[in-house]
C-alpha positions as CSV (number, residue, x, y, z in Angstrom):
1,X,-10.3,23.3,6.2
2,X,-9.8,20.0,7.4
3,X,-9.4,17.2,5.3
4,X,-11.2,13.9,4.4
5,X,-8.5,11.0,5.1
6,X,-7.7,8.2,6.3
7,X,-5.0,7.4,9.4
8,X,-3.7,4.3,10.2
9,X,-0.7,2.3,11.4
10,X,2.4,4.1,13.2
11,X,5.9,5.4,13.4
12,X,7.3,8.2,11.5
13,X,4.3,10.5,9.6
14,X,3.7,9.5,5.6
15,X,1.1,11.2,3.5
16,X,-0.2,10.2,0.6
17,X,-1.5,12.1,-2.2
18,X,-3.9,11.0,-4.9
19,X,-4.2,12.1,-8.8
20,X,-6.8,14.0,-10.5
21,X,-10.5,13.3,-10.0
22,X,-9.3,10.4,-7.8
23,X,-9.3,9.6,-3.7
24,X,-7.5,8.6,-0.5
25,X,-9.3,5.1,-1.4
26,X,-7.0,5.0,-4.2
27,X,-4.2,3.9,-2.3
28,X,-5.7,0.6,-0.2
29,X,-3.5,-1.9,-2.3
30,X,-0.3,-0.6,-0.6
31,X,-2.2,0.7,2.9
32,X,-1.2,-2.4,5.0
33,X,2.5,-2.8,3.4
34,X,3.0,1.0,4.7
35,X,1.5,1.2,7.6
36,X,3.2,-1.4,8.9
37,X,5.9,1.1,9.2
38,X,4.8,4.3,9.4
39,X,1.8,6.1,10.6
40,X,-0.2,6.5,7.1
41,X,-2.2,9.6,6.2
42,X,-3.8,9.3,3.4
43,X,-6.0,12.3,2.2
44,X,-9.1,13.6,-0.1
45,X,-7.5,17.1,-1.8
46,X,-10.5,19.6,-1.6
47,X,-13.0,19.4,-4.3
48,X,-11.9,15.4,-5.0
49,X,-12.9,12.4,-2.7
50,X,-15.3,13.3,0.0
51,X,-13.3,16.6,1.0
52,X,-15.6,19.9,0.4
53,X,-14.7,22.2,-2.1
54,X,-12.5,25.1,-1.4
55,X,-14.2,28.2,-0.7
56,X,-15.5,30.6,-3.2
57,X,-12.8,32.6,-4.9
58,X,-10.4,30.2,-4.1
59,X,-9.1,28.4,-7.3
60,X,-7.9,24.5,-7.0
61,X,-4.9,25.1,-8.7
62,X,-1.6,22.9,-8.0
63,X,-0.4,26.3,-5.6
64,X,-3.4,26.0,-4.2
65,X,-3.6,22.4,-3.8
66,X,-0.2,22.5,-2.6
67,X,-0.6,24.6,0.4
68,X,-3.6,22.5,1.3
69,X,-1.6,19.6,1.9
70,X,0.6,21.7,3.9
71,X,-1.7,23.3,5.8
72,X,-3.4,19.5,6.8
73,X,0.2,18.8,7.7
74,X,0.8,21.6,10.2
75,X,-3.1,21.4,11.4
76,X,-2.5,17.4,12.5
77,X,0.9,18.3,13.6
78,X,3.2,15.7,11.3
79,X,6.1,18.1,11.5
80,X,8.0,17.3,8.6
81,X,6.5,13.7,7.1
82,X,7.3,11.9,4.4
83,X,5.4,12.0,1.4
84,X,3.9,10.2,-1.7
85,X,1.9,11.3,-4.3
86,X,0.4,10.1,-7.8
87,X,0.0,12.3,-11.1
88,X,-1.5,15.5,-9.6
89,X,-0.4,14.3,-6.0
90,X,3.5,13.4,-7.5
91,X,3.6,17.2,-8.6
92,X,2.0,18.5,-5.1
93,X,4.6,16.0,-3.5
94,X,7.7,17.5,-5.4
95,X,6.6,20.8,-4.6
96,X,6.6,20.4,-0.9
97,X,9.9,18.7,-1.2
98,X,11.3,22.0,-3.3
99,X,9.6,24.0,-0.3
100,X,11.5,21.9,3.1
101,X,8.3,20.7,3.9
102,X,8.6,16.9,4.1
103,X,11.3,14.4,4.8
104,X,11.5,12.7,1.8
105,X,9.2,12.5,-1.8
106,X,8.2,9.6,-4.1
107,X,6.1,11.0,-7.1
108,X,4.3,8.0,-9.1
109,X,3.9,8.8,-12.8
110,X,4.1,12.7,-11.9
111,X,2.5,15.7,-13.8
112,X,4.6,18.9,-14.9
113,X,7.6,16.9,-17.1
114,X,5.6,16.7,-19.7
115,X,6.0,18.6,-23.3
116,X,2.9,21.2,-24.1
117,X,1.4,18.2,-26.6
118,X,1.6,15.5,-23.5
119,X,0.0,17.9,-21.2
120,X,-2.7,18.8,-23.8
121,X,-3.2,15.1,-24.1
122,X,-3.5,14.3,-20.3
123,X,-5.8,17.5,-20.5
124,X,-7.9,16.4,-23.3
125,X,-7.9,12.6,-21.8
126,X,-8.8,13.0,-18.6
127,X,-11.9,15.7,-19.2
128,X,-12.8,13.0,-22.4
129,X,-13.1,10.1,-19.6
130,X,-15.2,12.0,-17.4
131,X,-17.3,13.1,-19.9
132,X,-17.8,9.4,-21.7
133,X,-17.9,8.2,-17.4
134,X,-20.7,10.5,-16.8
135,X,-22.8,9.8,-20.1
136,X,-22.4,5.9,-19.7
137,X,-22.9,5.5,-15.6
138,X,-26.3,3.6,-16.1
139,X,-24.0,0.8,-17.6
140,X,-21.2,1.2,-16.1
141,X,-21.5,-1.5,-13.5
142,X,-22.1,-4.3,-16.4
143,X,-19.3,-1.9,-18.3
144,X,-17.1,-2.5,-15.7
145,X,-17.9,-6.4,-14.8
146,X,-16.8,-7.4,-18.6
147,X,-13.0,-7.9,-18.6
148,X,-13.0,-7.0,-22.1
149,X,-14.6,-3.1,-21.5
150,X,-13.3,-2.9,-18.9
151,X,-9.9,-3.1,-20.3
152,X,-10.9,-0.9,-23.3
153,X,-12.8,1.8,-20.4
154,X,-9.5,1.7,-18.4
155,X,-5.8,0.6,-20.4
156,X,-5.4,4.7,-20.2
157,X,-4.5,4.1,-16.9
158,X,-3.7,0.7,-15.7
159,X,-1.2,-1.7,-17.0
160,X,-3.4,-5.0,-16.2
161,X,-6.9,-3.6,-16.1
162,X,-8.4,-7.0,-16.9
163,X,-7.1,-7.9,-13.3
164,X,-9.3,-5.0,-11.5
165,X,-12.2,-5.3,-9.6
166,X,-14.9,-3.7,-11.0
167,X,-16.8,-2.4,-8.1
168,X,-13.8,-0.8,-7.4
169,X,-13.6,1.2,-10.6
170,X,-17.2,1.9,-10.9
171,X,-16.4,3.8,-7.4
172,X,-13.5,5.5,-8.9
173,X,-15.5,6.2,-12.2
174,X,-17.9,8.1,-9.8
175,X,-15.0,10.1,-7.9
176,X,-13.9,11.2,-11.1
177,X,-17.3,12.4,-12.3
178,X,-18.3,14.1,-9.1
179,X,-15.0,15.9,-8.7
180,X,-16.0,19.4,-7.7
181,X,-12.7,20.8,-8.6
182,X,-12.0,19.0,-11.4
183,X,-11.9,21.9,-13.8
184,X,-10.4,24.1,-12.0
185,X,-7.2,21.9,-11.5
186,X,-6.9,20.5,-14.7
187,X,-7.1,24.1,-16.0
188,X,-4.1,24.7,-14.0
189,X,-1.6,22.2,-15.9
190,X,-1.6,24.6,-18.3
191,X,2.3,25.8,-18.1
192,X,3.0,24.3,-14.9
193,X,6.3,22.2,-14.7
194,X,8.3,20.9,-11.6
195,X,10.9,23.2,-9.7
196,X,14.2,21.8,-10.6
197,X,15.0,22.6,-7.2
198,X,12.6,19.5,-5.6
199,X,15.3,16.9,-5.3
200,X,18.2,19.2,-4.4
201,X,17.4,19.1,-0.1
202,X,15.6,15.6,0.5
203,X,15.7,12.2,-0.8
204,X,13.3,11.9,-3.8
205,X,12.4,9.1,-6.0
206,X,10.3,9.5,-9.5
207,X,8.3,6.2,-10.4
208,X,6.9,5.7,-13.7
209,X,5.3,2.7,-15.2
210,X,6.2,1.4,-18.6
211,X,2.5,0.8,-19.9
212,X,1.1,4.6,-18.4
213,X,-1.1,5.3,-21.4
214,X,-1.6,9.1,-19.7
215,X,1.2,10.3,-18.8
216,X,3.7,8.3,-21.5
217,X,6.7,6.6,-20.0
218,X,9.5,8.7,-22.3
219,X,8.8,11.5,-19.8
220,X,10.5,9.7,-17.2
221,X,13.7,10.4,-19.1
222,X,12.6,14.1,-19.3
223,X,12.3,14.0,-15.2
224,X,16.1,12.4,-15.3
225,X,17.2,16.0,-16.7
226,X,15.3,18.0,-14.7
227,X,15.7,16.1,-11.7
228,X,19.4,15.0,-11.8
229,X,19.7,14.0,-8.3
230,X,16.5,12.0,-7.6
231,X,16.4,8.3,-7.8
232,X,14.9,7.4,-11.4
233,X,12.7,4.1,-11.8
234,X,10.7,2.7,-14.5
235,X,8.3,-0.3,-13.2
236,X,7.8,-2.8,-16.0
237,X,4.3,-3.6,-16.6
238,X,2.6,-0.6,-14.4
239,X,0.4,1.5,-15.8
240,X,-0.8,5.3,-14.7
241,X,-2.0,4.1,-11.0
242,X,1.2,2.2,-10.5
243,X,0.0,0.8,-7.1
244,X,-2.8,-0.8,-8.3
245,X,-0.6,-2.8,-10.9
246,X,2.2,-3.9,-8.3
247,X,1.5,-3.2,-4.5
248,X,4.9,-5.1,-3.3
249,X,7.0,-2.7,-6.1
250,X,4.8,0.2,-5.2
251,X,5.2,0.1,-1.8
252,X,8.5,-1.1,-1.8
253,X,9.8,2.3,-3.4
254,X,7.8,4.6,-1.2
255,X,9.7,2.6,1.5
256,X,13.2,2.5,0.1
257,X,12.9,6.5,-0.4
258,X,11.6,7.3,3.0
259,X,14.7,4.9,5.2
């Protein structure tokens, strides 16, 4: 299965990897900044964006997810990239790392360092937003044009949501709701956790923001202990979707990570 993504600039290979019920799109405010170094690929998992769904009897769990991504690596022929991911794309982005597979991992705000009532709560949140996104899409464009909804629709996941544009997250509203594997793969956080081994071979750097309402900023402290050798870093003012909330900081860490 080929991918749905986006290619542009050049140099050394850097994929990027987006979050739950989210896109490649999801990336634009640091697409310029990074590909003015390296050649960006930035990519719709299968069953999110506008990539197809895997086949039948294939599950879109974070394995499964994972191998994806590696399998659009060796199919384009990136031999051993960099890589970034957010949330669900930090998690497949540490797993590669653990495997040999990339050059170097930066995982924004990643799943799987969370305690079993933080992942029930990302669980719980993330199927509650779809479900309110899905019941209230005939208003969500004047929803999402009011700064004050739209702060109250979206401080889960931004640290400045007031600042967003709201076509933007009426588009994003809508990947989330038509996410054809959205079950499946938030099923799958159930007892998943990052392999200790992900920082021990390449250079990896775990970002978190201080105002992520999802995934809540103490867990950064749990990655520090599971992750001893990566490169720790809390962003002050960043929410969930830390590149939306600082593109220079954002793109400045996937940077210093992969020189």
């Amino acid at each position: 299965m080929d991918l749905v993504h986006d290619r542009r600039g050049s140099g050394e290979p850097l994929v990027l990897v987006h979050g739950l019920g989210s896109r490649w799109q999801v990336w634009e405010p640091v697409l310029d900044q990074l590909a003015a170094r390296y050649e960006v690929w930035s990519i719709d998992l299968p069953g999110f964006g506008a990539s197809p769904p895997l086949p039948p009897g294939q599950t879109a769990d974070i394995p499964t997810l994972t191998n994806a991504a590696a399998d659009f690596i060796a199919q384009h022929d990136l031999g051993t990239p960099h890589i970034a991911g957010n949330s669900t794309g930090g998690g497949i982005a540490l797993e590669l790392a653990a495997q040999g597979k990339v050059r170097s991992a930066t995982a924004l705000a990643p799943i799987g360092f969370w305690s079993t009532r933080e992942r029930q709560w990302c669980q719980a949140s993330m199927t509650n937003i779809r479900t309110l996104g899905t019941a209230a899409r005939p208003a969500l464009p004047a929803l999402m044009g009011n700064p004050i909804t739209r702060t109250l629709l979206m401080a889960q996941f931004y640290g400045r949501p007031w600042d967003l544009d709201p076509d933007e997250m009426v588009e994003s509203t809508d990947a989330l709701i038509g996410a054809a594997s959205f079950d499946d793969t938030n099923a799958s956080f159930a007892g998943y956790l990052v392999p200790e081994s992900a920082a021990d071979s390449v250079p990896v750097t775990i970002v978190w923001g201080s105002r992520d309402g999802l995934l809540l900023p103490r867990q950064l402290n749990r990655a520090r202990r599971r992750l001893p050798r990566a490169r720790h870093v809390l962003l002050e003012g960043c929410g969930h979707v830390l590149m939306a909330d600082d593109p220079d900081a954002a793109a400045r860490v996937i940077i210093d990570t992969a020189s």
